[in-house]
Every structure is written in C-alpha cells, then in structure tokens.
C-alpha positions in Angstrom: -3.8 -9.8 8.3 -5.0 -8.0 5.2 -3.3 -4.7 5.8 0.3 -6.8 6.6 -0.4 -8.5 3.2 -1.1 -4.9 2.0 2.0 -3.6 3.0 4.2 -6.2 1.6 2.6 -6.1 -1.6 3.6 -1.7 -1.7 7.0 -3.0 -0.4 7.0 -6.0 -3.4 5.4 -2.8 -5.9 8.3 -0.4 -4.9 11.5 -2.3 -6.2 9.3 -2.8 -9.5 7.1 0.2 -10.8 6.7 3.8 -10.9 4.4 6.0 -9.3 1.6 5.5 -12.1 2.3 1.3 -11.6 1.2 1.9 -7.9 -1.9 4.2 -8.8 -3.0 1.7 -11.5 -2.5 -1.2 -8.6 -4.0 0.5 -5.9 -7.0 1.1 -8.0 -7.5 -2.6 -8.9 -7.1 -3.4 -5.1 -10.0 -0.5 -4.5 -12.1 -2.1 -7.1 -11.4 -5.6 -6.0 -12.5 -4.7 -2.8 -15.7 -2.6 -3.9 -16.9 -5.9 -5.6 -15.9 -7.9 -2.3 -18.7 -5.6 -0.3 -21.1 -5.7 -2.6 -21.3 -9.6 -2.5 -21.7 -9.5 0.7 -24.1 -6.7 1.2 -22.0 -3.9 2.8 -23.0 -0.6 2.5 -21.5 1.4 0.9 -19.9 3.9 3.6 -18.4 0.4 4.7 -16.8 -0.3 1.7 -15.4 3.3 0.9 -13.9 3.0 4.1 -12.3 -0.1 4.0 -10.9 0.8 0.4 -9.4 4.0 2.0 -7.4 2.3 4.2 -6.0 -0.4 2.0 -5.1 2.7 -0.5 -3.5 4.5 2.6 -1.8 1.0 3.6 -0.5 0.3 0.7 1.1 3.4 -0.7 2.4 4.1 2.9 4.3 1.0 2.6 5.7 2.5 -1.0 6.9 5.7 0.6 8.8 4.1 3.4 10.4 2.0 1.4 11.6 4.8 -1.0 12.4 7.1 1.8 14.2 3.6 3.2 16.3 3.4 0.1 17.3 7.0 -0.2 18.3 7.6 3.7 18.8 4.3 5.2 22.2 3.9 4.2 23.1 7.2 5.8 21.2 6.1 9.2 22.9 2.9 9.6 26.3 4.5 8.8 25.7 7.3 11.7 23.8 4.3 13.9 27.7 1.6 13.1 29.8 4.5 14.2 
C-alpha cells in the first residue's frame, strides 16, 4: 500500500514541480522514513533499503508520467486508427 501511495504522490509531484521539487521531496520521504526505522529499531541495512525503494517508486512514477505526457498522445492516435 505504501509504494501505490508512493506512486501517486510522483504522479500528484509531476503536474506541479521540476526536477529539483522531486529531489527535494524524495529526500524528505528518505528522511521521513530513516526516522520511521529508527523508532522502531530497524537496522540500518533495513532502512537504507526500504528508502531505496520508495526513492525508486517514486521517481519512476515521475518519469512515466512525463514520458506519458510527451508520447501518449501519439500512441492513442496510432492505437484510434
């Protein structure tokens, strides 16, 4: 559920801000989480790992909804014919 959440928040993140808007986010969402495994006692392999793939997860969801607004309109022209 948190990586769906993830990846509505890069879609949310892409109609608004630039590239440096979704560093600066992704870097409180790597934070957030850092504090999140050291309350409960994570190590910290654990948490770098779960950080990683928010990051990923998040940013994926930016690109692919950049790449969406450049090409899409050309695939569902070619898909409608």
């Amino acid at each position: 559920m948190l990586y769906i959440v993830i990846a509505a928040l890069g879609v949310v993140v892409a109609r608004q801000f630039s590239w440096f808007g979704v560093f600066a986010i992704s870097t409180i969402l790597a934070v957030a989480l850092g504090i999140e495994g050291a309350l409960h006692d994570r190590t910290l392999v654990k948490v770098l790992h779960r950080d990683w793939e928010v990051i990923v997860t998040f940013q994926s969801a930016y690109f692919a909804h950049i790449v969406w607004d450049v090409y899409g309109p050309r695939l569902m022209a070619r898909i409608g014919r």
